[in-house]
Structures are given as C-alpha cells and as structure tokens.
KOLSESE-452734 format. One record per residue (C-alpha): x, y, z; residue in three letters. Coordinates in steps of 0.25 Angstrom, whole numbers, padded with zeros to 4 digits, always signed. Example, Ala and Ser with C-alpha at 12.3 -4.5 7.8 and 13.67 -1.06 7.14 Angstrom:
2
+0049-0018+0031ALA+0055-0004+0029SER
# end
This chain:
235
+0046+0081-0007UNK+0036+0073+0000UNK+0040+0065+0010UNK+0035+0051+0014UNK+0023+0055+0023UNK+0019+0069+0015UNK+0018+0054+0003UNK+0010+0045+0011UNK-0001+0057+0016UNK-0013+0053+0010UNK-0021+0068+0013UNK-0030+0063+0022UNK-0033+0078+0027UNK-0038+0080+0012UNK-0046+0067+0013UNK-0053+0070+0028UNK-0055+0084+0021UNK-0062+0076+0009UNK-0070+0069+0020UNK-0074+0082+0028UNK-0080+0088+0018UNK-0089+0076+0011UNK-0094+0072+0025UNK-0102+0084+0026UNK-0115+0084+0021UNK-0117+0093+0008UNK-0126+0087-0003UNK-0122+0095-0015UNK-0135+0092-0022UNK-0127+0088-0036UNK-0134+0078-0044UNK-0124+0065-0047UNK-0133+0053-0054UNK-0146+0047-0050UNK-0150+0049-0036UNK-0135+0054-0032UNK-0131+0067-0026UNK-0117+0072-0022UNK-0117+0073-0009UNK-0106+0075+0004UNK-0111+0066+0016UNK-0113+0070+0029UNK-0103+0069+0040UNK-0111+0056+0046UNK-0109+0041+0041UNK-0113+0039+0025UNK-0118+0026+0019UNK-0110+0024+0007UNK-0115+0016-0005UNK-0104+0018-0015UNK-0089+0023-0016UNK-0082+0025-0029UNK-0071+0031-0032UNK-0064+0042-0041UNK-0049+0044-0046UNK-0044+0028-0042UNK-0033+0021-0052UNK-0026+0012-0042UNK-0037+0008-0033UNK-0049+0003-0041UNK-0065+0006-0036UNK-0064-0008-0030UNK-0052-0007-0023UNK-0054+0006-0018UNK-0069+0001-0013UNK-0063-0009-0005UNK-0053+0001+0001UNK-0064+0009+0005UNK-0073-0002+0009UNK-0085+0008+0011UNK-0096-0004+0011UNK-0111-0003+0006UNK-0122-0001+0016UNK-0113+0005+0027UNK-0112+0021+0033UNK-0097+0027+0034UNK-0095+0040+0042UNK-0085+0050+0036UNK-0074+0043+0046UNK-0075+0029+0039UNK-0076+0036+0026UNK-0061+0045+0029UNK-0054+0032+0033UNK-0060+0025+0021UNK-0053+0034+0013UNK-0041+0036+0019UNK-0038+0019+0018UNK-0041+0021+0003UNK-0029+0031+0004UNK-0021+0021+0010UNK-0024+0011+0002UNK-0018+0020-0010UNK-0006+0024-0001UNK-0003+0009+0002UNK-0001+0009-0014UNK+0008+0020-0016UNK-0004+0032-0019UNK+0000+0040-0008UNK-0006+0053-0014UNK-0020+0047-0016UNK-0030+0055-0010UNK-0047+0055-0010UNK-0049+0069-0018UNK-0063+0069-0014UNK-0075+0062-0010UNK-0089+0064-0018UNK-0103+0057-0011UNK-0116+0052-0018UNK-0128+0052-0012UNK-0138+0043-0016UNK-0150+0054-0013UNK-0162+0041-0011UNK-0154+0034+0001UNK-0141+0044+0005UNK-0131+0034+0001UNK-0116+0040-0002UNK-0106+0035-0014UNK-0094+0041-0012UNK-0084+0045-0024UNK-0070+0044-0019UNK-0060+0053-0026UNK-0047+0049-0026UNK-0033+0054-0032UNK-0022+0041-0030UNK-0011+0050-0034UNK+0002+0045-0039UNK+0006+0031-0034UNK+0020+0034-0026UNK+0031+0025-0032UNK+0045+0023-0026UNK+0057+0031-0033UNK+0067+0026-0025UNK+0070+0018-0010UNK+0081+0024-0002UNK+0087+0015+0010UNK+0094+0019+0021UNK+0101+0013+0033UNK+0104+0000+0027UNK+0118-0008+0028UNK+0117-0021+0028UNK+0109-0021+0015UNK+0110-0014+0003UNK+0101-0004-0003UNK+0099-0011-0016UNK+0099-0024-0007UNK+0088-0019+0000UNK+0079-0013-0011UNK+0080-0027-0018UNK+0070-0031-0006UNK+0060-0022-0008UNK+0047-0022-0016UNK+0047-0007-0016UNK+0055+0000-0025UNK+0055+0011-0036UNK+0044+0014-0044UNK+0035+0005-0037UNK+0025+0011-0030UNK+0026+0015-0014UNK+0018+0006-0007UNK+0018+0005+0008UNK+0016-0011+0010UNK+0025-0014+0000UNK+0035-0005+0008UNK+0033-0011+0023UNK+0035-0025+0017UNK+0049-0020+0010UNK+0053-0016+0026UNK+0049-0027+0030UNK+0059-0034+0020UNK+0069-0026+0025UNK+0067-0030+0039UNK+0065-0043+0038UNK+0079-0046+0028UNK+0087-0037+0037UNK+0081-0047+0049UNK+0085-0058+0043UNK+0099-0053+0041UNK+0100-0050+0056UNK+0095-0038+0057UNK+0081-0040+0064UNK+0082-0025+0068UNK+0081-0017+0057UNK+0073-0005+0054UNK+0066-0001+0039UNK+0059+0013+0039UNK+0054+0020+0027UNK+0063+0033+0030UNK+0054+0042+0020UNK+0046+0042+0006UNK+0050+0053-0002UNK+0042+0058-0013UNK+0044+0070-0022UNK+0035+0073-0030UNK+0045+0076-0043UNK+0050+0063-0043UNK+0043+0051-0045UNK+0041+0040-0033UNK+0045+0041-0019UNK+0059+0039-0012UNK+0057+0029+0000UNK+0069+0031+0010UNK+0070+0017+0017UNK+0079+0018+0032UNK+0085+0004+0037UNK+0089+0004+0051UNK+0097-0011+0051UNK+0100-0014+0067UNK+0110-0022+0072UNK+0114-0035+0066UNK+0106-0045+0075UNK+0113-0057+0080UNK+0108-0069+0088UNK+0119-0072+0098UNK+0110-0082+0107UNK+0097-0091+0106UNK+0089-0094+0118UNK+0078-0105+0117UNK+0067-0109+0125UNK+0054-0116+0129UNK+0062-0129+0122UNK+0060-0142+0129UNK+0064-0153+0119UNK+0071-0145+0108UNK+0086-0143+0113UNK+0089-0126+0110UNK+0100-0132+0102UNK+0092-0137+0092UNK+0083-0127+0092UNK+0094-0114+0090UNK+0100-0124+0081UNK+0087-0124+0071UNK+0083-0109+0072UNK+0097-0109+0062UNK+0100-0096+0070UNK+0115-0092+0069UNK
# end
C-alpha cells in the first residue's frame, strides 16, 4: 500500500543522482553524427544549444521546451539544470503522472565550438486516476450532496488544482450556509498498486453554526444605519 506522500515522491534523489554524475567531465570518445561526440559536461556552467527529448506521450516537444525554458545563446550551471528538471516533474505531477521520473540524461558535444544538446530521458509512468472519494466529518450535508459538487470524481485523473478548487467549493457553500468556519483537509491518498486508481479520503471539520446577533455601523454621515442594515438584507 502506498500512501499519499510515498505517490506524490517524484525520486528527486534518483534525479540529483542523474545530475551527479553527467556534470562530471568524461568525454566518452563515441562517434554520434557529423561533428558530434557523446560527452558528460563538466561540473561548471554549459551553454546549451538544443534540448530534445525522449519517452514523452502527454507532453509534446513543444510543450515540454517551454516547461524547461532552456533559451539559445545563454550558459546554465548544473544548479539551474536540476531545478529545470525538477519543474518538468511537477509539471507532470500537476496532471496526475506522479511516477514520472527523468531516467537519464545524454549530452552532445558539438566538437568545433563546445555547444551541448541535451537528450532528456523520460518515463511518465501511468497517470494516477481516482477509484473512489471517501468523506468524513460531514453532517449538515450529505456525502452524495457533496460529491455532486465536485469536478473530481472516479476514473478521472488526479490532478492537484482541480482538487484545491473543489475544497474551495466546499468551503465557500458551507459559508454560505452559515458555517464560515469550516475546515477541508485531504486526510490521505491511498494507492495500492493491485487495484486500479487512488482512494482520496477527504475530512471536514464543520464549526459551529455562525449567527449575526448585532450589526454596528460607522464612519456614516448622511446614510441613517437603519437604512444601511436594512439594504445589507442581513437576517
């Protein structure tokens, strides 16, 4: 059973470990095309030229580019390079591959002025879909009630904005119902690997049921408070 942080661990050890060893200097000396070696820069800043990438479905070469956002004509030390990467991670995470992972890195050298392309290696992994939404801690609404507001649901796929706009559903119709203090907390994610899709187990702390008992007004000079209480349509 994996639980919701061993999911959302994107192996950033492997990666750093990927990055260790590229970023020291050992030309391999294998012929790769016209004017290109195989090469691992050295631990100081690179100038790459190029990035292209291996093993993407969900992310196209454009897209994944633009995620990078390695621009032409410019060095990056091994530092930039790492965080790059990791941000292409989240980017997958952020749409439910959260056992994507960079598998390895190869560089080409352009032998005549010492200009890297870099192959990126990916494995995306299988996209984490919702098997089932447990709620707990609710009262005042039902369960089925409350999954009717949701944009995430089974067999869609686990996505972390779409999840923070459906708590904030929550929150805001439990306000609006008098119950401005509420609490939503994801309790845990649950995945086992022999069934298919994650159990998300959602907690709702209610509060008390808010009342306004008295209304004070000031700073009004030609409004009476009467009429201004009276237009707020506040009971």
């Amino acid at each position: 059973m994996v639980t919701h942080k061993d999911t959302i661990s994107l192996m950033l050890p492997h990666l750093r470990s990927i990055l260790k060893w590229f970023f020291v200097f050992l030309s391999l000396g294998l012929s790769c095309g016209a004017g290109y070696l195989i090469a691992q820069p050295s631990s100081s800043a690179v100038f790459i030229t190029e990035v292209k990438t291996h093993g993407n479905r969900f992310f196209s070469q454009r897209e994944i580019t633009r995620i990078l956002n390695f621009q032409s004509k410019r060095y990056y030390s091994p530092q930039v390079v790492q965080s790059r990467l990791i941000e292409l991670l989240e980017a997958y995470r952020s749409e439910g591959f959260y056992f994507s992972r960079v598998d390895s890195l190869q560089w080409l050298i352009d032998s005549d002025d010492h200009h890297f392309c870099l192959h990126v290696y990916l494995h995306e992994g299988q996209r984490l879909k919702i098997r089932e939404i447990h709620i707990t801690g609710n009262s005042v609404f039902s369960t089925p009630k409350i999954l009717q507001w949701l944009q995430s649901s089974p067999s869609q796929p686990l996505r972390k904005a779409i999840l923070e706009q459906d708590f904030q559903t929550i929150l805001k119709t439990y306000a609006n119902h008098g119950y401005p203090l509420c609490q939503v907390v994801l309790d845990s994610v649950v995945y086992e690997p022999s069934k298919e899709g994650a159990e998300l187990f959602i907690k709702i702390v209610e509060g008390p049921l808010c009342r306004i008992t008295k209304i004070f007004v000031s700073g009004n000079k030609i409004t009476h408070t009467n009429v201004i209480t009276r237009e707020l349509r506040l009971k």
